[in-house]
C-alpha positions as CSV (number, residue, x, y, z in Angstrom):
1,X,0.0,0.0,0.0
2,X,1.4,3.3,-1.0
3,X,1.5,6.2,1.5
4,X,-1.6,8.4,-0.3
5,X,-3.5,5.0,-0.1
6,X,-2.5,4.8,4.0
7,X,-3.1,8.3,4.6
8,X,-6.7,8.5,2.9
9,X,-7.5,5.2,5.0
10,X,-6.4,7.0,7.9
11,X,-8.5,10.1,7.6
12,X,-11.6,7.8,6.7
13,X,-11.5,6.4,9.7
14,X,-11.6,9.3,11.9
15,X,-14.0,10.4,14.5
16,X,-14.6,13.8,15.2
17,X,-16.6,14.4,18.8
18,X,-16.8,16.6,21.7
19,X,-14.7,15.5,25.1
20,X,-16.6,14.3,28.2
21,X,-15.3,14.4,31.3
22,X,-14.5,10.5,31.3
23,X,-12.1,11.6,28.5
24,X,-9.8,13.9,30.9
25,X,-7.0,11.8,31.6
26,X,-6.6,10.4,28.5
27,X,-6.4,13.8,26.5
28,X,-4.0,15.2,29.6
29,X,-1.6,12.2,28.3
30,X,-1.9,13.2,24.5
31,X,-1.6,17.1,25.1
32,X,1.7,16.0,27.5
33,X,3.0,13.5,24.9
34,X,3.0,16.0,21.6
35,X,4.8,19.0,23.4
36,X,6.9,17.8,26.4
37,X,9.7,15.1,27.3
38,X,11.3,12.8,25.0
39,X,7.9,11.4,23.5
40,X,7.6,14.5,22.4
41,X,10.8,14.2,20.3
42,X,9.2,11.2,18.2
43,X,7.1,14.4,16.3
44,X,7.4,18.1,15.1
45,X,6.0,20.3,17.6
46,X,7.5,19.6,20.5
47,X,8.3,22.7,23.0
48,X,11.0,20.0,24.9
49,X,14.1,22.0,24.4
50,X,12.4,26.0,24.9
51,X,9.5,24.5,28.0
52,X,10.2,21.7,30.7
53,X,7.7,20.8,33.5
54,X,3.7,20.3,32.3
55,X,1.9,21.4,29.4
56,X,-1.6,20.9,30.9
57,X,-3.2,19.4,34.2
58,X,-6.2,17.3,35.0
59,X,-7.9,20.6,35.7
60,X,-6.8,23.0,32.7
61,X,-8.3,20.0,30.2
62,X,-11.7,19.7,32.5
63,X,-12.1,23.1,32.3
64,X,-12.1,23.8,28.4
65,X,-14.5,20.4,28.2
66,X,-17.1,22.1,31.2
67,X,-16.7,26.0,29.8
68,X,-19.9,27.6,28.2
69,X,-19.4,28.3,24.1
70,X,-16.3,26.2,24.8
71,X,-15.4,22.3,23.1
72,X,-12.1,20.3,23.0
73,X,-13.1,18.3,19.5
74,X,-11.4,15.2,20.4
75,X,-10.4,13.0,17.0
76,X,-10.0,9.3,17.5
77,X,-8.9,6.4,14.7
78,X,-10.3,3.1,15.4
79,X,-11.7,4.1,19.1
80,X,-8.5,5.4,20.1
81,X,-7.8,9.1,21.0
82,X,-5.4,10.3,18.2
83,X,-5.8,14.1,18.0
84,X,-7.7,17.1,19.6
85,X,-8.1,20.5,19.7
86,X,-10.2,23.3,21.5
87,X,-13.0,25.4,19.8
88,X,-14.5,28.6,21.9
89,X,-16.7,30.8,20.3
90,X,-16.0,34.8,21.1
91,X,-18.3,36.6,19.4
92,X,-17.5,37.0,15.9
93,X,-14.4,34.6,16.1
94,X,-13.4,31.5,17.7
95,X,-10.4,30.6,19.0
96,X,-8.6,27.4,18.6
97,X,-5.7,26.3,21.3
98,X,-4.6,22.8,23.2
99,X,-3.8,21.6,19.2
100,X,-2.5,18.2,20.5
101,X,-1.4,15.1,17.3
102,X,-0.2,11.9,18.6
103,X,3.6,12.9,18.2
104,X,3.4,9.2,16.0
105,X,1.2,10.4,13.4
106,X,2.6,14.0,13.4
107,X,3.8,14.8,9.3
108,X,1.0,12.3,7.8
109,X,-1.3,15.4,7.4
110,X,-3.3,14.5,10.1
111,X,-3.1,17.9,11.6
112,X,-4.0,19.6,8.2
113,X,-8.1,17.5,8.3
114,X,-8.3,18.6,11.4
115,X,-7.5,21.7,11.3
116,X,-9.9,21.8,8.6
117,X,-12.7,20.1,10.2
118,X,-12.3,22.7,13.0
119,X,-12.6,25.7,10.6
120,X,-16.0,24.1,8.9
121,X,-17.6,23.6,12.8
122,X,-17.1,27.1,13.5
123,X,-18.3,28.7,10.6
124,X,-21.6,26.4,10.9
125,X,-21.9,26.0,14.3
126,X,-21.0,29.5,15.8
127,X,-21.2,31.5,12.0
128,X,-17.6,32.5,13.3
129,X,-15.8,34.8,10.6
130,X,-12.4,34.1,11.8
131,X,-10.4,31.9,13.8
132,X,-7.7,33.2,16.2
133,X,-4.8,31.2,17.9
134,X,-1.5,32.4,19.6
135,X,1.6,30.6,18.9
136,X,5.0,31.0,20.8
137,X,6.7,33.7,18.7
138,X,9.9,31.4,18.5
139,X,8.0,28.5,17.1
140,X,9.2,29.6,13.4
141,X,8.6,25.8,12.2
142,X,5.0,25.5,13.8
143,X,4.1,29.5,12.5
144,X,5.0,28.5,9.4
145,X,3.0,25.2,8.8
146,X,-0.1,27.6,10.4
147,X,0.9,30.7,7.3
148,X,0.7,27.5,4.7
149,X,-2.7,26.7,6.1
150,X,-3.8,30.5,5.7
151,X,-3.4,31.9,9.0
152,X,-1.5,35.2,8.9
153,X,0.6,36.7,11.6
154,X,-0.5,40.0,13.1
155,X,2.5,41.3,15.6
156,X,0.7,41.2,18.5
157,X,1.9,39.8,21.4
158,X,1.5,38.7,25.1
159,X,3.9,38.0,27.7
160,X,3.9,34.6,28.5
161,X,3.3,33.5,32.2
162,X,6.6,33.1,33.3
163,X,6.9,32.1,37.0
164,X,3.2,30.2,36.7
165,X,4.5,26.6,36.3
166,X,1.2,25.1,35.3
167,X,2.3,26.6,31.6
168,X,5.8,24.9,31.7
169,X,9.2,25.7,32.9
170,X,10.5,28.1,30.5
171,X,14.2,27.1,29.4
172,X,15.0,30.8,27.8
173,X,14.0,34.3,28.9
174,X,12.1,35.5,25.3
175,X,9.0,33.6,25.2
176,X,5.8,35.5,24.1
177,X,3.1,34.7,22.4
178,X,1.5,36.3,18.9
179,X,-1.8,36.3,18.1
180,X,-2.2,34.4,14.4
181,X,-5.6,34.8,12.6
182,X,-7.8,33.3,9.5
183,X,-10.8,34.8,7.7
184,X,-12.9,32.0,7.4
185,X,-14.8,31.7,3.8
């Protein structure tokens, strides 16, 4: 089987829902797995070398799931949890954060359908106009695969929470974070 054939398999197969609470742990471990320690290292977007400590508690994933106008689509391939991502609706925008790939599937194009399939629920569910996310500014690789998906960086930045440890350990002292945004059709 060639690789087009295994990837459209792949994406045939997926599941698209919302997270329940029963699901907390599990999407903790995924979130974890695609940005810190070595497991990390097995895909792309890992934050392993500029963050150290946690990504995400028990607690930060419970709240997106319980938050009013707020979802964490949660992707799974043959039952198992594979992907996620959360959706809040802010008006006349929605924002999309905790982007999480099993670090094993990371560069099949995963990310890109779901990515997708996030942009299409806004629009219909919320009749959201744009999408906004915030990317560490030094995340060159990971702004760039977001510009090649449409998404357009705007200069603005916040601080990031340094000395608030349920963010990560920061390993440098330049870590901000700009606000990246896509007119949805």
């Amino acid at each position: 089987m060639d690789s087009a054939t295994a990837h459209s398999l792949t994406f045939r197969s997926l599941t698209f829902r919302d997270a329940i609470d029963a699901d907390v742990d599990t999407l903790v471990a995924l979130i974890e797995s695609a940005y810190r320690g070595d497991s990390s290292r097995a895909g792309w977007t890992t934050e392993a070398d500029i963050l150290q400590g946690q990504r995400t508690d028990p607690k930060g994933v419970l709240a997106v799931i319980k938050a009013p106008d707020s979802r964490l689509l949660t992707v799974e391939r043959d039952g198992t949890v594979v992907a996620c991502c959360q959706l809040e609706h802010r008006g006349d925008h929605a924002y999309f954060g905790m982007f999480a790939v099993s670090p094993l599937l990371q560069g099949s194009g995963l990310g890109k359908v779901i990515i997708a399939e996030a942009e299409r629920q806004v629009r219909e569910t919320w009749g959201a106009t744009e999408m906004h996310m915030t990317v560490i500014s030094v995340r060159e690789d990971l702004i760039a695969w977001y510009e090649r998906r449409g998404y357009r960086r705007t200069g603005r930045m916040t601080p990031f929470p340094y000395g608030d440890e349920r963010f990560g350990i920061p390993q440098r002292d330049d870590l901000q974070f700009e606000l990246l945004v896509k007119e949805l059709a």
